[in-house]
N, C-alpha and C positions, 0 to 999 in steps of 0.2 A: 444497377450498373456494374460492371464485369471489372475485375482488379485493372485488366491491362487495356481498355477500352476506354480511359478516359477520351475529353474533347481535345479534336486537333490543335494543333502550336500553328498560329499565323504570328509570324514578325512584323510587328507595326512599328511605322514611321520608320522605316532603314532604309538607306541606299543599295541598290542589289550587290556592289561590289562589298560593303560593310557587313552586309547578313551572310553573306557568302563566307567572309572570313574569321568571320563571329562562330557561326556554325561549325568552325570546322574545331573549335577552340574552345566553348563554351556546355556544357550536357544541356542547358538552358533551352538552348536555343537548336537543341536537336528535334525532328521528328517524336512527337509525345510517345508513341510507344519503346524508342530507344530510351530517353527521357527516363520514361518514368521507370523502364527495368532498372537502370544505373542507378536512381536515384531515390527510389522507391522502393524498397525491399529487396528485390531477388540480386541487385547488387552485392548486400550483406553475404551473400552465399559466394560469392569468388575470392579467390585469393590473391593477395597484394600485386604478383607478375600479371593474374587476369585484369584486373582494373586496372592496370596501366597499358596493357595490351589494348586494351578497349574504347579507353579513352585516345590513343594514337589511331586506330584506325579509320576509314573515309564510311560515309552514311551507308555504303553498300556493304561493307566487310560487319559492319556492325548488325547489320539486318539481315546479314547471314548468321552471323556469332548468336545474336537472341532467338533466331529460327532452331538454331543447332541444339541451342543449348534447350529451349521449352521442349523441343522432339523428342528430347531423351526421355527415359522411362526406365526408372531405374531400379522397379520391381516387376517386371515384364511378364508374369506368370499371372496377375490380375489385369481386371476388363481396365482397370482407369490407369491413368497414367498419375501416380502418385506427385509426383515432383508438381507438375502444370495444377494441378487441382489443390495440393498444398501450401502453392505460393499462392494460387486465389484466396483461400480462406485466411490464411495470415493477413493477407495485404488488407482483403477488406477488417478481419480483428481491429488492425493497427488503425485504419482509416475510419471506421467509426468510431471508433476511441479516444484518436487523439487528430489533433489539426493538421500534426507538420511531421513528416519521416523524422528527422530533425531532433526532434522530441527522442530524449533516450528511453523512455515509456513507450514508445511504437517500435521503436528498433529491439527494444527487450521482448515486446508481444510477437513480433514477425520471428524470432530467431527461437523464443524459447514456449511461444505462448503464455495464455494466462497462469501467471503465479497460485503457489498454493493460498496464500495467503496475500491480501495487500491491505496497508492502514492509514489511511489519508491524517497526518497529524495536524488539525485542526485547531492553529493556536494562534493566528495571526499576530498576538502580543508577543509573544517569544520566538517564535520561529518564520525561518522565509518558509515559501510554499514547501512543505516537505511530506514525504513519503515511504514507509518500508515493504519495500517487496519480499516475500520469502517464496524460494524456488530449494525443489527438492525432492524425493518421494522416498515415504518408509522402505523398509528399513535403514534408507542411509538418511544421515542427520540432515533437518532443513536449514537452509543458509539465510539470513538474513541481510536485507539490501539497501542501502541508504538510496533513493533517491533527491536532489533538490534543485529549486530553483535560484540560480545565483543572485540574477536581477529580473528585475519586471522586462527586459528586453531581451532576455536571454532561455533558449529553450528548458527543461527541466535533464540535468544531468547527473551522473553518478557521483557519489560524494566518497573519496578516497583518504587516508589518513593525512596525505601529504598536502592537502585542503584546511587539514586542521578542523577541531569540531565551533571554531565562532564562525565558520563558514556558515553556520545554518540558524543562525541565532541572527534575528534582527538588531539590528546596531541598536535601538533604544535599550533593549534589553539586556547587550553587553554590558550598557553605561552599567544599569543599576545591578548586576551581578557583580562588577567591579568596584562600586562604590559598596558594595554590602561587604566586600573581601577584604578592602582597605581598613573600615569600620570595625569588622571582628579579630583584625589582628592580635592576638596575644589574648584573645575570650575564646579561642575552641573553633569548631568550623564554623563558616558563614552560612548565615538561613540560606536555602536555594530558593530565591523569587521566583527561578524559571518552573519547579515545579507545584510552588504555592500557585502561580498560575495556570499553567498547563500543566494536565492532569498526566500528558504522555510523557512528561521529561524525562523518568524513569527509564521508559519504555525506547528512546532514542537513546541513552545515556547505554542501554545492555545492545541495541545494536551496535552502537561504534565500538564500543567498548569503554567510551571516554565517559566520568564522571561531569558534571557543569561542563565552564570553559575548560578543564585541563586535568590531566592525572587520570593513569587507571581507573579502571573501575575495579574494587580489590576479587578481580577473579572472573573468569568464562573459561570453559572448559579447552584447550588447547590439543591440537592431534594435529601433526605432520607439521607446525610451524604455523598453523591456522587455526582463528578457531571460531567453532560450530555452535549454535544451537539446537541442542538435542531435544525435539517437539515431535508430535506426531501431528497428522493432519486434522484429529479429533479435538486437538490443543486450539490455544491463542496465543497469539503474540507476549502477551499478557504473563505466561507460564514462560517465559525464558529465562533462564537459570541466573541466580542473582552471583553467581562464578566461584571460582575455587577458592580453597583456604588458605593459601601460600599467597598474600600479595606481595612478598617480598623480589617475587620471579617476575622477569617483565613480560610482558603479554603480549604474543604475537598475534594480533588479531583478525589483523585484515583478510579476507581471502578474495580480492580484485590484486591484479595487479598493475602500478602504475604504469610502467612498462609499453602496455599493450591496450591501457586504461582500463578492462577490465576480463576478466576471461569470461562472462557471460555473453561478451558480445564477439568471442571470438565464429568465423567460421564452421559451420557443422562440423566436424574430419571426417563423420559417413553418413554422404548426401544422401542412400538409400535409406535408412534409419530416420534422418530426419523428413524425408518426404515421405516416410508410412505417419510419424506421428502427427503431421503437420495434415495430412490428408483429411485425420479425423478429427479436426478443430472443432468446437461446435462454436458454431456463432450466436449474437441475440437476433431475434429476430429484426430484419432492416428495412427501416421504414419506406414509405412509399416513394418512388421516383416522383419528384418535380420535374414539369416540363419546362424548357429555357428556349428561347431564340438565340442566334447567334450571340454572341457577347464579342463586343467592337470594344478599340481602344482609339484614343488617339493624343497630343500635345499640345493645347490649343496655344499655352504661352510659356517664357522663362519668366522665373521669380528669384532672381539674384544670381544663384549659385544652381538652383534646380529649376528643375523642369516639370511643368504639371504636366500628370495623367490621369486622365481620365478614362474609367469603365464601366460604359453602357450594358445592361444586364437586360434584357427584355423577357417576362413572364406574360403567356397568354394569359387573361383574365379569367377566362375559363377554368382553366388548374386551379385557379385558389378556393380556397372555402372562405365565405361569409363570415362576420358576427356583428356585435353590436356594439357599439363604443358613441355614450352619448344621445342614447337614443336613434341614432344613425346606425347604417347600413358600411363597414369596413372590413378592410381585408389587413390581416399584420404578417409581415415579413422580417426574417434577420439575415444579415448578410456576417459571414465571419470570412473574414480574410488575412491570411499571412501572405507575407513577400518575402522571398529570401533571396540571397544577391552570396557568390561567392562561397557556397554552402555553409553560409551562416543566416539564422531569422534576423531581417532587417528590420521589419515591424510585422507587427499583428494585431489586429483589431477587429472588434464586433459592432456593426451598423442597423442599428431598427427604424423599420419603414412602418408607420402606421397613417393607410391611407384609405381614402373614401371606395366605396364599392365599384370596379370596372363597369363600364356598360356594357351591352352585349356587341363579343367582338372585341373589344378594346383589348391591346397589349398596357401592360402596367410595364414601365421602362424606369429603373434603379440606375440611379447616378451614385458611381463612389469615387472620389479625388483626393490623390496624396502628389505629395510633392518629392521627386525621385532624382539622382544625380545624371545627368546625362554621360552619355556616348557610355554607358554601364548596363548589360545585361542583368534580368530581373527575371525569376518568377512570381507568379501570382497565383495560388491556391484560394479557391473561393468554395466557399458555402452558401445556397439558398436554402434556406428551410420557410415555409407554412407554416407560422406560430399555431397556428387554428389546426388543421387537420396534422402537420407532423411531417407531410411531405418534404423530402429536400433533395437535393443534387450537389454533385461535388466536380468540379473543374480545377484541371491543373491549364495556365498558359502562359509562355516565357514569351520576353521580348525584348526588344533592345532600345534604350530610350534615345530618342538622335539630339543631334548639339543645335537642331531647330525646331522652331515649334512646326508641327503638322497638325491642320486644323480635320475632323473627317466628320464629326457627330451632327456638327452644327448646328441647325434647330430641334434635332430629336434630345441633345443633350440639356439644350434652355429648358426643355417642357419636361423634362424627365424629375420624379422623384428624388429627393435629397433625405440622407436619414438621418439620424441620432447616431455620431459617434463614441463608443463606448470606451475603448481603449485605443490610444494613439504610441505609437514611438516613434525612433528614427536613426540613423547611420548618419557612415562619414566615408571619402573616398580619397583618392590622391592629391596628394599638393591641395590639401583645402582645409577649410575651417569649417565647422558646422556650429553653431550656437543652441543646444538642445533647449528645447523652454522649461522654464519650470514646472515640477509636479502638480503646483497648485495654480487654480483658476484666479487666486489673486494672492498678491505677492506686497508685501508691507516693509515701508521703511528703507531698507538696502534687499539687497536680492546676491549672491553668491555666481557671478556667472561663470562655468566652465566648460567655456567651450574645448570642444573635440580636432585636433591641430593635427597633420597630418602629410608627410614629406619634411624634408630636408632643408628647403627653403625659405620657409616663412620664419621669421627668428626674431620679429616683432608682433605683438598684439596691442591694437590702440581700443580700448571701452568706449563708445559713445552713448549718451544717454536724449532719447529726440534730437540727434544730430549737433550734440555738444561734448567736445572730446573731454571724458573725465580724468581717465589715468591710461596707462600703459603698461605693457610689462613685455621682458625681454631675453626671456630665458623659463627653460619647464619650471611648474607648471603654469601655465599661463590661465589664471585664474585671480579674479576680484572679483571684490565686492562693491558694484555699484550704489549709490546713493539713489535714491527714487525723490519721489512726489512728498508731500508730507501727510495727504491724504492717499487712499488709492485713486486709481485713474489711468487710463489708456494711457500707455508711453512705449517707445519703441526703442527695445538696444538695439545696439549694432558693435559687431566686432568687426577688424578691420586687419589682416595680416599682412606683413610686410617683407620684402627679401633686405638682405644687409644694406644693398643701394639706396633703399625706400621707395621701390617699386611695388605700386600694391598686388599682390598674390590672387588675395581670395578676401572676402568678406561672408559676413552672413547676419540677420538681424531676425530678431521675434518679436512680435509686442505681446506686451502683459497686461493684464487686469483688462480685457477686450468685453464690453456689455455685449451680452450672449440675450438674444429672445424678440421678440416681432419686431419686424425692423422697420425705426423710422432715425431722424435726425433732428437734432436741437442745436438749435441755436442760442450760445452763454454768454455772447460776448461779441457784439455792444449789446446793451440794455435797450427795451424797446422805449422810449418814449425821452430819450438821454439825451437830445437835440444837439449830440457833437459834430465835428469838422474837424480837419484835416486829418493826421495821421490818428487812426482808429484799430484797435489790435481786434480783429475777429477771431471769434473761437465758437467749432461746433465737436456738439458727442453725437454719434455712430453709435446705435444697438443692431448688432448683426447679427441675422440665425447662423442657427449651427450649421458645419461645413460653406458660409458665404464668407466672402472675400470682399472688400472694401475697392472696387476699381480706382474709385477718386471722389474729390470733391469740391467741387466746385464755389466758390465765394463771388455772389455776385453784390454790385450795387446799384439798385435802378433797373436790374435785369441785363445788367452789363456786366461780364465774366470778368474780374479783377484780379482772381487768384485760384491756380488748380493746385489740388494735392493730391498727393498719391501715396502719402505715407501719416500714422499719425504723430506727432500729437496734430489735429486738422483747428490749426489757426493761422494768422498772417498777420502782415501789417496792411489795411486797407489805406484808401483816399477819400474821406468821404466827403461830397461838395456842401461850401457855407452856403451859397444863396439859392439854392434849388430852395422852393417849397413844398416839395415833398420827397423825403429820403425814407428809403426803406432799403435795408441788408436782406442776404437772402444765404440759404445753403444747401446746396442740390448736392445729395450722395446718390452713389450711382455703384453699382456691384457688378459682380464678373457674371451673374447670367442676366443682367439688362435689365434688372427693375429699379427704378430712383424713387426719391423723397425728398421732400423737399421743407424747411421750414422760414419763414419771415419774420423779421422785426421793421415795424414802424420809428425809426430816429424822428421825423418829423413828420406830421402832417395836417391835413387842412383841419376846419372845422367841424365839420361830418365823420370823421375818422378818429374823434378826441378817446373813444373807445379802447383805443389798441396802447394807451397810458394806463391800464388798470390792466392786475391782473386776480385771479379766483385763487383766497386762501380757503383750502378746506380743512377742516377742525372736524375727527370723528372722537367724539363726547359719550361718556356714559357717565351716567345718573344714578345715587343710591341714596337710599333713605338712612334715616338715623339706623337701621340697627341693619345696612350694609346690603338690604335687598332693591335689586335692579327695577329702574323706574322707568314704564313702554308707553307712557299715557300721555307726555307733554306735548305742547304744541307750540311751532314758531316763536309765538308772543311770550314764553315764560322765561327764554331765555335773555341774559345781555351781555355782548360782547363787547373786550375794547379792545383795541390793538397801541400800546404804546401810550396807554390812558384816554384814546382818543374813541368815542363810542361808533360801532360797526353800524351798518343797517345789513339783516342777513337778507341773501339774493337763492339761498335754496337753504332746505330743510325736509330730510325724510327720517326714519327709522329705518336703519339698514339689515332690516332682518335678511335678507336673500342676495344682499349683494355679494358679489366674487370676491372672494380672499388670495392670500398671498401672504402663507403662512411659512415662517421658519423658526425649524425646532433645534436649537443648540445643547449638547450636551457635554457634561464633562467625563472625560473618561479618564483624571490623571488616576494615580495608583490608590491614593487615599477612597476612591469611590469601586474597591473593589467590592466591601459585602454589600455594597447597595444596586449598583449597576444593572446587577439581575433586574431587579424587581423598577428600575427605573427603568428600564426598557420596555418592559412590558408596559409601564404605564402611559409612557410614550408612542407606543403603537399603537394602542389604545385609542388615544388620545388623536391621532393623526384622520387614523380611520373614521370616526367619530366624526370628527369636524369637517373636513374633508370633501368634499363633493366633486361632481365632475364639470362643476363649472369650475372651480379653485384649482389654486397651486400650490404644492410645499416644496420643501427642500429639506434636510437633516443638513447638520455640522456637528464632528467631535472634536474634544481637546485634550488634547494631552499636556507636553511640551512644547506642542504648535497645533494649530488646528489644521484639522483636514477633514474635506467636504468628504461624504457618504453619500450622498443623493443628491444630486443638483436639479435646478427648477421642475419640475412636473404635474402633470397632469392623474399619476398614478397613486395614489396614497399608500394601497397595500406597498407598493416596491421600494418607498423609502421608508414605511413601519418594517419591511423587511432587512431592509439595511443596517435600521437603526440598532436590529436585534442580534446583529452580527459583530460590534465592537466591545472590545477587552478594555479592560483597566490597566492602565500604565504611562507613569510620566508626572513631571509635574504640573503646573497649574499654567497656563497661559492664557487667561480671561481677559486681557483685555487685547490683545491679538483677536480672539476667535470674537470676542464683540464686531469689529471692524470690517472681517472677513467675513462674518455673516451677513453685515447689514449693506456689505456693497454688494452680494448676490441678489438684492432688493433695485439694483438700476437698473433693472430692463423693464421691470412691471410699475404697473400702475395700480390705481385706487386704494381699497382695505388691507392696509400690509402690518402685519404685524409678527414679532420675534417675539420665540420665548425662550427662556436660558435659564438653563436649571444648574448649576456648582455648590459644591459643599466646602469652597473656602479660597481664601484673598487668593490673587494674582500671587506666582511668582517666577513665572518665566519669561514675561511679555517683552517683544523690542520695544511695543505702542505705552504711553504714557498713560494713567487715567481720565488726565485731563482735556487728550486728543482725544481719547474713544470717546468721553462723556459728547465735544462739540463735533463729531463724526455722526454719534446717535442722534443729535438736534440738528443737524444739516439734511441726515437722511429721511425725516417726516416719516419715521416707523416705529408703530407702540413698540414697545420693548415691556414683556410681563416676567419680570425674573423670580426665581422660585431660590432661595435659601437653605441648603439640607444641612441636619447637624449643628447648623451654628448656634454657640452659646450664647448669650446675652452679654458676655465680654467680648464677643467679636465684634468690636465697634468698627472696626475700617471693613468689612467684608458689607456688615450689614449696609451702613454706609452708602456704599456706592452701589450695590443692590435696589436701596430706596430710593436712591436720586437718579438714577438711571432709569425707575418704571414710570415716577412722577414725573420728572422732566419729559417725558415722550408720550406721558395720557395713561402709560398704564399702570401696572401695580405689583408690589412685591409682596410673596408669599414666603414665613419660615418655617420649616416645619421639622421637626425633631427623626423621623423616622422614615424610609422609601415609600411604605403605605398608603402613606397619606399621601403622595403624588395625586393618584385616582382622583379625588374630589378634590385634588387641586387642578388638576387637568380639566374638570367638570364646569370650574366657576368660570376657568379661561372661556373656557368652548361656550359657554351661554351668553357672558358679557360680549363677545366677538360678533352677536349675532342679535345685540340689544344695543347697542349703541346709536347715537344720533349723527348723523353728518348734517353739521353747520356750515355754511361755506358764505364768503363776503366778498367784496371788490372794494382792494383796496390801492393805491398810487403803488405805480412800482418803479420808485427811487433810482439814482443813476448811483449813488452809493450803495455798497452790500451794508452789512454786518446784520445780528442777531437781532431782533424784533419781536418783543414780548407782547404777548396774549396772556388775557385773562378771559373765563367765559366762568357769569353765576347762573345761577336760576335763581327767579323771582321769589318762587314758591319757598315757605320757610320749614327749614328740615332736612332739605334735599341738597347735597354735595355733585358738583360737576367735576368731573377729571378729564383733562385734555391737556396735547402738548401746551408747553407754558412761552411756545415761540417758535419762529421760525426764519430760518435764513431765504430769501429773495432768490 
């Protein structure tokens, strides 16, 4: 596909007199080929009078002005026309390169081409995404280039002195640079963690010039007020001069100026010069064109303060290549898409389609939906790619989102493909509030919300927590900390802004801790078999796949609609009647593309129906002999269960060699697990792969000072061994946090679930108590297999709650002195997981909750049963 030949710009859902006026105002929402000259590279090439010029003139002057200007040739004695041919092979450089013009990495490639040199620093414990460029050619010195990323929502840009160098250092990493500085005061200089960690610290430390957080670095060579690194292109980065022997002179270093932000990305000053070198780019080779169908948008509804859009993608089946996944027949697709609003990135995100093989003929149709501000112009940069053959296509298409919904997809959009969102963000616009959600998939305790406030009028913000005002505030920053659930659990804030009179403004709400994975609905609340009347509190949970939306739901009694919801927490107060003889509750969820679920409790019923009073506790048990090897031989009758003293009769019993897992592997990464980490990685990929199959699911979690998911629920094992193998050491200990937060990634699935958690010592960062995680892990019916590294035989409180955490939940604690041994600690996991018994009984299910102890022996004498030692109702 040709630099300036992207897909046409249709204005979806506008009034003709609004597109009209938009267009004349907006490069968005211009004609794609004016569009993308402005805004796409060969803009970069005018000067500040011409871009203003440009932007004033009407759609006819402009599409003379880009005619005029690609006509030129402005080496005229060769067959090609330098300039037109130089901006195609930059644009495409910059476009297969990188996502977004935007990116100051495209705009460096379009203006100066590929650097001599570039070094991705690779440190994620120390630094934000960062990067050095060096541009230059012998015999004059090469210049070295900080690029970085500010935030995860913001493109990658130039890093200037007046940024300061903690600009590129991740705030955890500040902390403990600062806590090591405080520490060594009046003992000499302070260890550098940042380069005990990363290997490159050094090496960012001689490009800025700045030692750590602060202070020269004693010396870089200095010429004209700038200074250089004198390398040749035979060199590395690596060879940059450790600086002069005078540090007493201050060091001018910079050679950007803030000024003008940088003079690399100033204008060419002679376009001929630059369009002989640009002519001879050499590209990599570019992969194969995917074919698309038109690609439709449309608004089907509002959602408070925004507006969904939605974008139909349609791929002939034919274009794709084949594979196998599962022993089936599938095609895998990625969608990577940026939007940017106001020439800033508003979000950007990667969507993976993995779906069954087209028939012949068949179009495969990709649904992607975000939620955008209305009456605000948008582009939308897309990428398809062919995971399988490599093919892909790139579309740019601007539009303007209207103040009502336009419905246009309708049933092609129900039946269309929904993917795996991989990275989400979001904006904010006038006179409004946005509530960004939190980073993480669950959120414990209190939650920090700071929302994004925006105009002159809103001068109050009220917190609500499920529709209960907590606090308020009334003056910047308007940010708290709400109080949550005491366990986690679906809950919905809501902010609420206000002008002086206490007219409300703008609002915005997210919910947290949302069960993500095959969707059905449950009903907690009334108990089935509880034979109450009158006022009855009903409570149901909602597990939603990814990219689905909760429409409502519905609480019936009798099959009589009692109560609709439309937001959660999804409970009420019901009516249930005393003299009916048969009462039964009910809970229909119902989603935004029309599928429901529904589930029932029996409150009372007749004789025949005495059934729906019991419900099936299952117990998965494994068995060891005196000297601790796994026992596959027993049968029904060896075992005796009680529940509460009271003897069980079992109602199943198999050996679960082959049944589906629903594994989660937790790890610690505070700083103390630096020399181990390695090798605990490894044995954790290991491990995953290993066990793993394509009927099961894992997940990773790491911990630091908080946990944070690396691979959420899957079906892929290599890609969260992959994950796993990608995190650093840093932080302190926050165990019983990431207990919690791993074991609620555990409510969407069902059957054989089991965690395992490897740390090398006590808790000390956690908000959560141990004595909530301990009744967290025995509410959630998930072994839990914790592994001990390092710990002494004086660590009584680590061990501790290490062993009462694997016993209480069935399964088992490992200590072991050295990384090593993970391997065949991972081994005994992976065999036991795949030997165990599932005992399951029917037992009364009480109108009261609380804890309910089990015990289960074996008959046979010698042989030890391990199983949860109870369970919550």
């Amino acid at each position: 596909m040709r630099a300036l030949a992207l897909a046409a710009v249709l204005l979806a859902g506008v009034s003709g007199a609004a597109a009209a006026a938009a267009q004349d105002t907006d490069p968005v929402l211009w004609p794609e080929e004016q569009r993308a000259f402005f805004q796409d590279g060969p803009g970069l090439l005018l000067s500040d009078e011409q871009r203003s010029a440009f932007l004033a003139m009407d759609e006819a002057a402009r599409g003379a002005f880009v005619r005029e200007l690609l006509g030129r040739d402005p080496v005229p004695g060769t067959p090609d026309n330098e300039l037109l041919l130089g901006i195609e092979r930059r644009r495409r450089l910059a476009t297969q390169t990188f996502p977004s013009p935007l990116d100051v990495r495209a705009q460096l490639l379009f203006l100066r081409g590929e650097p001599a040199e570039r070094r991705i620093i690779d440190c994620a414990a120390g630094f934000r995404p960062l990067e050095i460029w060096v541009y230059g050619t012998p015999p004059e010195p090469l210049r070295p280039l900080v690029v970085y990323k500010p935030d995860t929502s913001e493109p990658f840009r130039i890093w200037l002195p007046i940024d300061a160098k903690r600009a590129l250092y991740n705030p955890g990493m500040i902390g403990l640079m600062e806590d090591a500085a405080r520490m060594s005061r009046g003992r000499g200089a302070p260890r550098r963690l940042d380069a005990q960690i990363c290997p490159d610290a050094r090496l960012v430390d001689r490009a800025t010039g700045i030692a750590g957080l602060g202070g020269p670095e004693s010396g870089l060579p200095e010429e004209d007020g700038e200074v250089v690194a004198r390398i040749t292109l035979d060199s590395t980065l690596d060879d940059l001069p450790e600086g002069r022997k005078d540090p007493g002179k201050p060091v001018a270093f910079r050679w950007v100026a803030p000024d003008d932000r940088a003079r690399v990305l100033e204008r060419p000053k002679d376009l001929a010069a630059w369009a002989r070198e640009a002519s001879l780019t050499k590209l990599p080779e570019e992969p194969r064109e995917l074919e698309l169908g038109s690609v439709e948008l449309d608004f089907p509804r509002r959602q408070g303060q925004r507006m969904a859009v939605r974008t139909l993608i349609p791929v002939p089946g034919g274009a794709l290549q084949v594979t196998t996944e599962k022993s089936k027949p599938a095609v895998h697709l990625t969608v990577t898409a940026v939007v940017e609003q106001g020439g800033q990135v508003f979000e950007d995100l990667r969507v993976r389609y993995r779906l069954p093989e087209p028939k012949q003929g068949e179009v495969v149709a990709l649904l992607l939906e975000r939620q955008l501000r209305p009456d605000l112009p948008f582009l939308l940069r897309l990428k398809v790619r062919d995971d399988v053959s490599g093919a892909e296509t790139r579309i740019a298409r601007g539009f303007l989102v209207p103040s009502q919904p336009v419905v246009r997809l309708g049933a092609a959009a129900r039946t269309a493909a929904l993917g795996q969102i991989i990275v989400p963000e979001g904006g904010v616009g006038k006179n409004s509030i946005v509530l960004p959600p939190p980073p993480d998939q669950v959120v414990l305790n209190v939650w920090r919300a700071d929302p994004l406030v925006n105009g002159e009028r809103i001068v109050k913000v009220v917190f609500l927590v499920d529709g209960q005002s907590q606090l308020s505030r009334t003056r910047p920053p308007y940010s708290a900390e709400v109080r949550l659930a005491s366990f986690p659990k679906e809950q919905t804030v809501r902010v609420e802004g206000y002008d002086e009179n206490g007219e409300l403004v703008a609002a915005d709400e997210v919910v947290i801790n949302r069960a993500r994975g095959t969707f059905r609905v449950t009903l907690t609340e009334p108990k089935a078999g509880s034979k109450l009347a009158g006022k009855v509190r009903a409570r149901a949970e909602v597990v939603v796949p990814e990219e689905r939306r909760v429409e409502s739901v519905d609480l019936k009694v009798n099959d009589v609609v009692v109560a609709t919801l439309t937001a959660p927490p999804w409970e009420a107060q019901i009516e249930v009647p005393a003299r009916e003889e048969i009462v039964y509750v009910s809970a229909v969820a119902k989603l935004d593309d029309g599928s429901q679920a529904e589930d029932t409790q029996f409150l009372r019923a007749p004789a025949n129906l005495e059934q729906v009073d019991v419900h099936l506790v299952e117990l998965y048990t494994a068995v060891t002999d005196g000297a601790g090897n796994l026992v596959q031989d027993l049968q029904a009758a060896d075992f005796e269960v009680t529940e509460g003293g009271t003897a069980q009769a079992l109602s199943k019993f198999e050996l679960v060699k082959n049944l589906p897992l629903n594994v989660g592997l937790v790890l610690d990464t505070s700083t103390s697990m630096a020399s181990s980490l390695a090798e605990a990685q490894r044995a954790a990929s290991e491990f995953l792969t290993k066990v793993v199959t394509p009927r099961d699911r894992c997940f990773a979690l790491g911990f630091g000072s908080r946990p944070y998911l690396l691979m959420p629920p899957t079906d892929d094992a290599e890609a969260v061994a992959q994950a796993v193998e990608g995190v650093r050491a840093v932080g302190a200990t926050a165990l019983h946090d990431a207990l919690v937060t791993a074991l609620y990634y555990f409510r969407a699935g069902q059957g054989q679930r089991a965690l395992v958690l490897l740390s090398d010592g006590d808790d000390t960062a956690s908000h959560t108590t141990y004595e909530r995680a301990l009744e967290f892990a025995q509410r959630s019916g998930v072994t839990v297999y914790s592994v001990g590294l390092g710990l002494s035989a004086l660590d009584f409180e680590a061990r501790g709650k290490l062993t009462q955490l694997a016993e209480t939940s069935g399964g088992r604690a490992f200590f072991i002195s050295r990384a090593e041994e993970l391997e065949a600690v991972y081994g005994r996991i992976e065999e036991e997981l795949r030997s165990r018994y599932l005992l399951a009984y029917q037992t009364e299910r009480a109108e009261e909750g609380g804890f309910r102890p089990v015990d289960v022996k074996v008959k046979k004498r010698g042989l030890k049963a391990r199983t949860a030692r109870g369970y919550y109702p």
